[in-house]
C-alpha positions in Angstrom: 148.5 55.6 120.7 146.7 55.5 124.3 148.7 56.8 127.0 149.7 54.0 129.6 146.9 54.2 132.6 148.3 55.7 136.0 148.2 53.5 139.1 147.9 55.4 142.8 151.2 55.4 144.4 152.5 53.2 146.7 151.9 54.8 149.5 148.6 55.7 149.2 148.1 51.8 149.2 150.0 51.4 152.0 148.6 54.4 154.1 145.3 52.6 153.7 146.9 49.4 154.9 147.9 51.2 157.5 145.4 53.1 158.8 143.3 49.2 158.7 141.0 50.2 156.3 138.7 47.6 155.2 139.6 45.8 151.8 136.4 46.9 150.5 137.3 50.5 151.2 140.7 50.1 150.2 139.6 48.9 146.6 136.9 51.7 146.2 139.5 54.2 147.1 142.2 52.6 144.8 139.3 52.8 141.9 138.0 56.2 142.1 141.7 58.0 142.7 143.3 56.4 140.1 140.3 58.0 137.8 141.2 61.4 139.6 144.9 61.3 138.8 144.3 59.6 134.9 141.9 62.7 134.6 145.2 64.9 134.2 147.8 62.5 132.9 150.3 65.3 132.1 150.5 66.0 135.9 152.2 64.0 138.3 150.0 63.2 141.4 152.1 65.0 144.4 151.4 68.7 142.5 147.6 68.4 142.3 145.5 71.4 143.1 142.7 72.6 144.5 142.0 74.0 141.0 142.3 69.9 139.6 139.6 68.9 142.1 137.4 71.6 140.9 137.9 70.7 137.3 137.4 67.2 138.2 134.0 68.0 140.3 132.7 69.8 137.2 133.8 66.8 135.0 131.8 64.5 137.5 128.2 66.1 137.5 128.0 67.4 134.6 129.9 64.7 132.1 129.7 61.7 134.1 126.4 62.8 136.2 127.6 60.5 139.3 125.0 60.9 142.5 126.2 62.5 145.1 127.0 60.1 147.6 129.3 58.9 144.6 131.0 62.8 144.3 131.6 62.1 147.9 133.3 58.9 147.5 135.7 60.7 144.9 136.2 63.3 147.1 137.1 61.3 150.6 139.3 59.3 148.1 141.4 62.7 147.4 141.1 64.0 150.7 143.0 60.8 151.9 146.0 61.4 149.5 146.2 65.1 150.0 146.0 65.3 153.9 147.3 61.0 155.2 149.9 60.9 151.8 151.0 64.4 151.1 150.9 65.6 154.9 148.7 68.7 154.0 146.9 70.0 156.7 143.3 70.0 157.0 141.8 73.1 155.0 145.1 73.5 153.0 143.0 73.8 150.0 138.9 74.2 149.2 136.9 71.7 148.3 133.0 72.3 148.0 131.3 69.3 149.7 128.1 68.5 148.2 124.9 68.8 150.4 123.9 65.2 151.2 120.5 64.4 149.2 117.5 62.7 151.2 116.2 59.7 150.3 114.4 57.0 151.8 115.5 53.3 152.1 114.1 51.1 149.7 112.2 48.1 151.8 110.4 45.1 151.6 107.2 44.6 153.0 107.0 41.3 155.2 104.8 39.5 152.7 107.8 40.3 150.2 110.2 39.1 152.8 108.6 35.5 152.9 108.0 35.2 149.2 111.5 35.8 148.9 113.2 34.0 151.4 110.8 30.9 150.4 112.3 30.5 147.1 115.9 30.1 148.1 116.7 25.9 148.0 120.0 25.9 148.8 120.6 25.8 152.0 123.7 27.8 152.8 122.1 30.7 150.9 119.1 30.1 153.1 121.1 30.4 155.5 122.9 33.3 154.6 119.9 35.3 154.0 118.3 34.5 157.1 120.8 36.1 158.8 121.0 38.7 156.7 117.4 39.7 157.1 117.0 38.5 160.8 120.5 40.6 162.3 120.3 43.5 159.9 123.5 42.8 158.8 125.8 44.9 156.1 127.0 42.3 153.0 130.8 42.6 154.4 129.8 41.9 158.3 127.8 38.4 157.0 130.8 37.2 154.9 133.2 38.1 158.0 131.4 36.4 160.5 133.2 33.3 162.0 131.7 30.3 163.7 132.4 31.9 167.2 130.2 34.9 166.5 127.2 33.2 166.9 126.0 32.6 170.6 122.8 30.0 170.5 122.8 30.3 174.0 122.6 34.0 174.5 120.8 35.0 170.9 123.3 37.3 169.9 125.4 37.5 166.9 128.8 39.4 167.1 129.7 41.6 164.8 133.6 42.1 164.5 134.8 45.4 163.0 131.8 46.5 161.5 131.1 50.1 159.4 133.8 52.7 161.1 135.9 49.2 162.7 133.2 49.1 165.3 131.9 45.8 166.9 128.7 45.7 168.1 126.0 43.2 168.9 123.0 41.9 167.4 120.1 39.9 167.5 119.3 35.9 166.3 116.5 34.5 165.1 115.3 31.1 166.2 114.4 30.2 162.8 117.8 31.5 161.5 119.8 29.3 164.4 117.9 26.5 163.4 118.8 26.7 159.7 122.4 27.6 160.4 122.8 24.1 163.0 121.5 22.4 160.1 123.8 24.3 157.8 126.9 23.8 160.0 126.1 19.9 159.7 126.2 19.4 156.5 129.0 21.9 155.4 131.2 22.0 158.3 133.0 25.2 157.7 136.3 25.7 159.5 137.2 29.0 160.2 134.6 31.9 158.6 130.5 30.9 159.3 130.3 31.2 155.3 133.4 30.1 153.4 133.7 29.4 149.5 133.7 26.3 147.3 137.6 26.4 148.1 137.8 27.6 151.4 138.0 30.6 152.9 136.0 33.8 153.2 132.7 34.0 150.6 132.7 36.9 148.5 130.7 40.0 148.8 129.9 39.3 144.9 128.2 36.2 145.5 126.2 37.1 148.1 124.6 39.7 145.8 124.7 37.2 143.1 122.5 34.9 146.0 120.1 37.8 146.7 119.3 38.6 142.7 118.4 35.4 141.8 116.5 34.7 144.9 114.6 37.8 143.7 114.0 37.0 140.4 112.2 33.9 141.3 110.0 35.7 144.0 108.8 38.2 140.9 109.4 40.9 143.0 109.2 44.1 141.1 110.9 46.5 143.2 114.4 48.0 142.6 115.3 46.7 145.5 119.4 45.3 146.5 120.5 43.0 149.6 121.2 46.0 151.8 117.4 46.5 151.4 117.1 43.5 153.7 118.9 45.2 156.6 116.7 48.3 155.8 113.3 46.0 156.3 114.9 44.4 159.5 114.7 47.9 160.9 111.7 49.4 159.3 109.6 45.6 160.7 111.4 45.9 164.0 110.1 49.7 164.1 106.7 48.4 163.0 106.4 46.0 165.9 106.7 49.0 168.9 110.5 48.0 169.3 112.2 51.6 170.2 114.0 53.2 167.8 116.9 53.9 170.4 117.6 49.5 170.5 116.9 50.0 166.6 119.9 52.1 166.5 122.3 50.1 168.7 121.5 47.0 166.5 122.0 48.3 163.7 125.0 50.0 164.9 124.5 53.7 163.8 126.4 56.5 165.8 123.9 58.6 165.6 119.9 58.5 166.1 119.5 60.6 163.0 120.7 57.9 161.1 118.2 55.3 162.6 114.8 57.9 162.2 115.0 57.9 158.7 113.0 54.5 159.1 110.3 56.4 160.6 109.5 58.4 157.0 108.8 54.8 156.1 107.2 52.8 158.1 103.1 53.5 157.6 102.1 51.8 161.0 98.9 54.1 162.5 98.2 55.8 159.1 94.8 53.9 158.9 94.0 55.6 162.1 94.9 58.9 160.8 91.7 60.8 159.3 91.8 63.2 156.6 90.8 66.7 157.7 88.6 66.6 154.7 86.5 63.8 155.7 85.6 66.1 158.6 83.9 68.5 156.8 80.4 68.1 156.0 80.3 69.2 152.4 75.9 68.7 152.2 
């Protein structure tokens, strides 16, 4: 007989509530502790060790072989129950963090961009995508936009508790302006910029679903997701001669470490670069 599944406690849920995390954080947290405390079902949650976690880090890479930024999801997830549920103090136990791996940001070239963005028909998802690609906006900031964050006048598009509940400020596109007052025409949406078939906020879900098949039809062959559109905005903005340091405030990174990574990718001035063999006369 399978043993029943165990559920985080309550206040855990209502720590995150709480402390206003976002319900997209609040789900992933709920997901990945509940696998950490049905890991050890024979032990009830508030006597977890340090000696569990290890167990369960071990179980993680080598069973499960989860990536790291992944481990580090489980681990924040534990962290939060141990030191906001259990009132342990920081450093009350050891946890080995994992060393952060580097990788570049998968991008589209523009070409890819176009070919893309030119087989999308319907025109909320144009519209969607447009802004998507044209702000450098995150999944969760497009579908929490509302019809005030968008000043036509001014450009700008305002971004309300963003990554870390930080608002910030972004750029419009003319062409994405022009599709969204045709957009706002024809759908009239009443509280969110984007709402669903029923009202209310659109779903993070369907916005992916929007991107993949948008993708499909361009033949694209790269493993490539929707947050590789806010990865292009930078990497094309970077292209142009825009400085990385507006790059960063756009995209709303705290630090400029975050932002450089764009410069592994972009290969603006290669063509002007000239092998050190081609300077050697070999005759």
């Amino acid at each position: 007989m399978r043993n029943k599944s165990i559920n985080v406690p309550k206040e855990y849920l209502d720590q995150l509530e709480r402390k206003r995390y976002s319900p997209n954080t609040i789900s992933t947290y709920i997901s990945l502790f509940e696998q950490f405390l049905n890991h050890f079902p024979q032990v009830s949650p508030e006597t977890l060790s340090d000696d569990h976690v290890a167990k369960f880090q071990t179980y993680l890479v080598n069973t499960k072989k989860v990536s790291i930024s992944t481990q580090n999801q489980y681990i924040n997830s534990i962290k939060f129950y141990f030191e906001k549920v259990l009132g342990r103090e920081k450093g009350y136990y050891h946890i080995d963090r994992p060393i952060q791996e580097f990788k570049l940001p998968k991008v589209l070239t523009e070409k890819e961009v176009i070919a893309l963005l030119k087989t999308v028909t319907n025109l909320k998802h144009k519209a969607m995508l447009f802004i998507v690609y044209s702000s450098g906006l995150r999944a969760g900031e497009l579908i929490n936009l509302r019809i005030s964050d968008i000043d036509g006048e001014q450009m700008r598009v305002f971004i309300r508790g963003g990554k870390g509940k930080k608002d910030r400020v972004s750029i419009l596109s003319v062409k994405a302006l022009e599709t969204l007052r045709i957009y706002f025409k024809e759908f009239r949406p009443k509280e969110y910029l984007f709402e669903g078939q029923n009202g209310g906020r659109y779903t993070t879900s369907s916005l992916r679903k929007v991107f993949y098949t948008a993708l499909v039809k361009s033949k694209i062959r790269k493993k490539v997701t929707l947050h590789s559109l806010r990865h292009s905005f930078a990497t094309h903005l970077l292209e142009k001669g825009v400085d990385i340091r507006y790059i960063q405030i756009l995209l709303g990174h705290n630090s400029s470490k975050t932002t450089e990574v764009y410069t592994h990718i972009t290969h603006k001035g290669w063509k002007k670069i000239k092998s050190p063999l081609d300077n050697i006369d070999l005759q």
